[in-house]
N, C-alpha and C positions, 0 to 999 in steps of 0.2 A: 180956763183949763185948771190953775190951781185948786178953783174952789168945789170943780166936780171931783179932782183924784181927791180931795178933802174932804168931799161927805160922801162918797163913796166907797173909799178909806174906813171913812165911821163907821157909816151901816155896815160895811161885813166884818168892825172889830166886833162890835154888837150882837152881830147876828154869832158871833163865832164863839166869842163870850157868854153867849144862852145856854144853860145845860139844859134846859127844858126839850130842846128839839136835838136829839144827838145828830140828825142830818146835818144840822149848821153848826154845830159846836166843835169849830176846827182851826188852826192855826191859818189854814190859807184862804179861808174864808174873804178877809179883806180884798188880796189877790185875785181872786176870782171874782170880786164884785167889782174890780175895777178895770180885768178885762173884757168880762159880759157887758159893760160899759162903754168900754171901745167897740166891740164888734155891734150892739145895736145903734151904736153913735155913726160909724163909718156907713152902716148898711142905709141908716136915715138919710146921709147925707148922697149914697149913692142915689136913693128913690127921689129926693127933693130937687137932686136935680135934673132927671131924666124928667119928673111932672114939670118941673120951671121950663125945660127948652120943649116940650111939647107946647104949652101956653103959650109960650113966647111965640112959638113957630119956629124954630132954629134948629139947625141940625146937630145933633146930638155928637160930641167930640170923641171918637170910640178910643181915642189915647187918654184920652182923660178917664174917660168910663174902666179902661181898662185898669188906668192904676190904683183907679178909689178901688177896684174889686181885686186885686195884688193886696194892696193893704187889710181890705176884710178878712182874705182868704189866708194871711199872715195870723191876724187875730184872732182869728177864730180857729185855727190850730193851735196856736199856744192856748185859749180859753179850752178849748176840746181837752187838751193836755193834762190841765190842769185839774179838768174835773175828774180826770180817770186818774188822775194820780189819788186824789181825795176818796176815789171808789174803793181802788186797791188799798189806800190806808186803813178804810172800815173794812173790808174782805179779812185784812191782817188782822186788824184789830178783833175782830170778832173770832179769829180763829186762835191767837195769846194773847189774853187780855193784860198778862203782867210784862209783854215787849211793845205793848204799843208805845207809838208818838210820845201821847199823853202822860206816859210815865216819868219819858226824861223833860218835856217838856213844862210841867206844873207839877214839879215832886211835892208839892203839899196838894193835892187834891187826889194823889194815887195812895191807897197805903203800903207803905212798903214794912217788910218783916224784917227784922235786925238779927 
Protein backbone atom coordinates (compact mmCIF):
# COMPACT_ATOMS: atom_id res chain seq x y z
CA UNK A 1 0.00 0.00 0.00
CA UNK A 2 2.82 2.48 0.76
CA UNK A 3 4.53 1.89 -2.41
CA UNK A 4 1.28 2.46 -4.84
CA UNK A 5 0.13 5.96 -2.73
CA UNK A 6 4.12 6.47 -3.56
CA UNK A 7 4.19 6.27 -7.14
CA UNK A 8 1.01 7.34 -7.60
CA UNK A 9 1.65 10.20 -5.55
CA UNK A 10 4.64 10.66 -8.29
CA UNK A 11 2.93 10.36 -11.33
CA UNK A 12 0.25 12.93 -10.71
CA UNK A 13 3.11 15.35 -9.00
CA UNK A 14 4.45 14.85 -12.60
CA UNK A 15 1.68 14.98 -14.55
CA UNK A 16 0.55 18.16 -12.47
CA UNK A 17 4.08 19.75 -12.84
CA UNK A 18 3.76 19.41 -17.02
CA UNK A 19 2.80 22.85 -18.29
CA UNK A 20 2.84 21.31 -21.64
CA UNK A 21 -0.71 19.75 -21.13
CA UNK A 22 -2.83 22.62 -19.11
CA UNK A 23 -5.45 19.65 -18.49
CA UNK A 24 -3.00 18.04 -16.11
CA UNK A 25 -1.01 20.94 -14.83
CA UNK A 26 -2.77 21.15 -11.52
CA UNK A 27 -2.18 21.32 -7.87
CA UNK A 28 -4.67 18.20 -7.24
CA UNK A 29 -3.50 16.26 -9.81
CA UNK A 30 -1.64 13.91 -7.32
CA UNK A 31 -4.99 13.57 -5.48
CA UNK A 32 -6.85 12.52 -8.17
CA UNK A 33 -4.42 10.01 -9.26
CA UNK A 34 -4.52 8.46 -6.11
CA UNK A 35 -8.10 8.16 -5.92
CA UNK A 36 -8.70 7.08 -9.54
CA UNK A 37 -6.51 4.44 -7.90
CA UNK A 38 -8.57 3.40 -5.21
CA UNK A 39 -11.67 3.29 -7.23
CA UNK A 40 -10.19 0.96 -10.03
CA UNK A 41 -8.26 -0.90 -7.27
CA UNK A 42 -11.63 -1.53 -5.17
CA UNK A 43 -13.82 -2.20 -8.58
CA UNK A 44 -10.88 -4.99 -9.49
CA UNK A 45 -10.92 -6.49 -6.43
CA UNK A 46 -14.79 -6.48 -6.46
CA UNK A 47 -14.63 -8.34 -10.18
CA UNK A 48 -11.73 -10.92 -8.92
CA UNK A 49 -13.76 -12.02 -6.63
CA UNK A 50 -17.09 -12.61 -7.90
CA UNK A 51 -14.87 -14.52 -11.18
CA UNK A 52 -12.82 -16.63 -8.13
CA UNK A 53 -16.26 -17.76 -6.34
CA UNK A 54 -17.66 -18.57 -9.80
CA UNK A 55 -14.52 -21.02 -10.52
CA UNK A 56 -14.51 -22.05 -7.29
CA UNK A 57 -18.31 -22.95 -7.56
CA UNK A 58 -19.15 -21.13 -4.28
CA UNK A 59 -21.79 -18.89 -3.49
CA UNK A 60 -21.11 -15.49 -3.77
CA UNK A 61 -21.27 -13.64 -0.14
CA UNK A 62 -23.66 -10.65 -1.14
CA UNK A 63 -22.44 -8.87 2.47
CA UNK A 64 -19.29 -9.03 1.40
CA UNK A 65 -20.08 -7.95 -2.24
CA UNK A 66 -22.00 -5.49 -0.78
CA UNK A 67 -19.39 -3.81 1.15
CA UNK A 68 -16.55 -3.93 -1.36
CA UNK A 69 -19.34 -1.80 -3.53
CA UNK A 70 -20.19 0.74 -0.29
CA UNK A 71 -16.50 1.22 -0.52
CA UNK A 72 -16.27 1.79 -4.38
CA UNK A 73 -19.20 3.86 -4.30
CA UNK A 74 -17.48 6.07 -1.35
CA UNK A 75 -14.46 6.49 -3.81
CA UNK A 76 -15.68 7.17 -6.51
CA UNK A 77 -17.70 10.04 -5.28
CA UNK A 78 -14.89 11.64 -3.68
CA UNK A 79 -12.87 10.84 -7.18
CA UNK A 80 -16.01 12.29 -8.98
CA UNK A 81 -15.61 15.30 -6.70
CA UNK A 82 -12.55 16.01 -7.14
CA UNK A 83 -12.46 16.09 -10.83
CA UNK A 84 -15.39 18.58 -10.96
CA UNK A 85 -13.71 20.60 -8.61
CA UNK A 86 -10.60 20.68 -11.09
CA UNK A 87 -13.31 21.43 -13.92
CA UNK A 88 -14.73 24.37 -12.12
CA UNK A 89 -10.92 25.53 -11.34
CA UNK A 90 -10.29 25.68 -15.27
CA UNK A 91 -14.00 27.19 -15.99
CA UNK A 92 -12.67 30.02 -13.28
CA UNK A 93 -9.56 30.04 -14.48
CA UNK A 94 -10.33 30.73 -17.96
CA UNK A 95 -12.88 33.27 -17.11
CA UNK A 96 -9.93 35.66 -14.56
CA UNK A 97 -6.92 34.43 -15.56
CA UNK A 98 -5.17 37.00 -12.95
CA UNK A 99 -7.57 35.28 -9.68
CA UNK A 100 -6.78 31.86 -10.55
CA UNK A 101 -5.29 29.11 -8.24
CA UNK A 102 -2.16 29.33 -9.85
CA UNK A 103 -1.46 32.93 -9.02
CA UNK A 104 -1.41 32.42 -5.34
CA UNK A 105 -0.20 29.12 -5.64
CA UNK A 106 3.39 29.44 -7.75
CA UNK A 107 3.86 33.52 -7.51
CA UNK A 108 7.00 33.16 -9.67
CA UNK A 109 5.33 31.57 -12.75
CA UNK A 110 2.35 34.26 -12.76
CA UNK A 111 3.46 37.89 -13.49
CA UNK A 112 2.33 40.00 -11.30
CA UNK A 113 2.22 43.96 -11.89
CA UNK A 114 3.72 46.19 -8.90
Amino acid sequence: MPSAFLLHGYVGFIFGSVKANPWWSTPLMPIVFLFSAMVSGIALVMLMYMVVSWWRRTRIDMRCLDTIARYLFYAFIIDFSLELLDLVHRIYEAMSPSRAWTSWCAPSCSPRRS
